[in-house]
N, C-alpha and C positions, 0 to 999 in steps of 0.2 A: 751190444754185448761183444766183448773182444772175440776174437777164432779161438786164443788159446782156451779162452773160457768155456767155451763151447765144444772145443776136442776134449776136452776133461772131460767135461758131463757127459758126452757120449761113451768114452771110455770107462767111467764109471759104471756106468748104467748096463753095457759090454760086459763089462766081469762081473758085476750084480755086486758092485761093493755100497747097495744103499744106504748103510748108516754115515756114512762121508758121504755120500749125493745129500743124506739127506741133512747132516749138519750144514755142507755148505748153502746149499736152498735157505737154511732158515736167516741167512747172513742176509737176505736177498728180500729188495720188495717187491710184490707183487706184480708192479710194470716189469721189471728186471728180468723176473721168470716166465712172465708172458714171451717178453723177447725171445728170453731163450730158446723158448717153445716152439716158436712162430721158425725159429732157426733147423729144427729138429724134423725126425719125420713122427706122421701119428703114433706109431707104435713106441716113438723115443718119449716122445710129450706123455704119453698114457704113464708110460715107468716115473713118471717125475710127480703127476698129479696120483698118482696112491702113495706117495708120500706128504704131502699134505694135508692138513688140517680140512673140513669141511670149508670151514670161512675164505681161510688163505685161497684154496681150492677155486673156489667161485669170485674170489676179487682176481685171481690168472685169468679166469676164461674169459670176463668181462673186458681187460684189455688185452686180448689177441687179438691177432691182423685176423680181420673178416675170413680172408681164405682158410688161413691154418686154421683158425676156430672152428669151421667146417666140419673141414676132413677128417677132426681129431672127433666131431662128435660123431661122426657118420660110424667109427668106429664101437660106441658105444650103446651099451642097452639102454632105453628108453628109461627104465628104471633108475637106475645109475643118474643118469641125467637129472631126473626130478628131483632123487634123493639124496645126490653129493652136490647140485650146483643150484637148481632150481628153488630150493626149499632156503638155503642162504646167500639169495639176492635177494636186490630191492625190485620190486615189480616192474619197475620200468626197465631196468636189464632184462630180469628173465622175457618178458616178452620183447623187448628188441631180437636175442637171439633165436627165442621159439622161432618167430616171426618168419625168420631163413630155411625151417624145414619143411619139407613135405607135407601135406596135412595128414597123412598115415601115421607119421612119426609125432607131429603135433596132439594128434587125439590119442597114442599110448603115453606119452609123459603125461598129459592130463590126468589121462586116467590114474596114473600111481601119487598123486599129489593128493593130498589126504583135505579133507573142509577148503576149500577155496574161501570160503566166505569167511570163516573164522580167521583163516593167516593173513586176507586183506587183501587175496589178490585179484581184486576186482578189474584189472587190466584184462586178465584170460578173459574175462566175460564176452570183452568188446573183441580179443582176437578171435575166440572160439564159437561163440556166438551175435556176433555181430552190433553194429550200434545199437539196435529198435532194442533187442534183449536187455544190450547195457544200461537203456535210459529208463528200460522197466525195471531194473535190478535197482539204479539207483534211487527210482520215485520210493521202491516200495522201501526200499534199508535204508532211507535218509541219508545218502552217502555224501 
């Protein structure tokens, strides 16, 4: 992502003029605004991600640099997490990046993630509760 592109967004984001942050974002794919984000500090990235879409939302986090994806959730309620990013990936994302937190922080987004078993995400099983659980989970629900 260019600088100039990137001194705009933060100067947008600066005066609080988001419905121009947020037309220009939608001009943008998802890598494009991960960039930008990974360019930004947490508090800038946060301003840009309540502008998007749940989907949109969670196709950014999934390509952010390892680091900035971080810091930017370290920022955020556990809730938030499950309920903006969590709940619109594919299982194998959301447990790649659980995968990176704390397990404090791992067992409160759990916690807010509504039927595990219903949405499919059978991956928590093997992060949260281990292989021997998973390969019971699976005998018994023919997975």
């Amino acid at each position: 992502m260019e600088s100039e592109e990137i001194k705009k967004v933060s100067e947008l984001i600066e005066n609080k003029k988001s419905e121009e942050l947020k037309e220009f974002l939608q001009e943008l794919h998802p890598a494009d605004i991960a960039e930008l984000c990974d360019e930004l500090d947490a508090e800038e990235a946060r301003s840009i991600y309540l502008l998007l879409d749940n989907e949109k939302a969670a196709d950014v986090l999934i390509e952010m640099d390892e680091d900035a994806r971080k810091k930017f959730l370290e920022i955020l309620p556990s809730e938030t997490i499950a309920k903006r990013f969590v709940d619109y990936m594919d299982s194998d994302d959301a447990v790649d990046i659980i995968r990176d937190m704390d397990e404090d922080k791992q067992e409160e987004i759990l916690s807010h993630i509504e039927d595990i078993e219903q949405a499919g995400r059978k991956k928590f099983c093997q992060l949260f509760f281990g292989n021997l659980r998973l390969l019971f989970y699976q005998h018994i629900f023919a997975c």
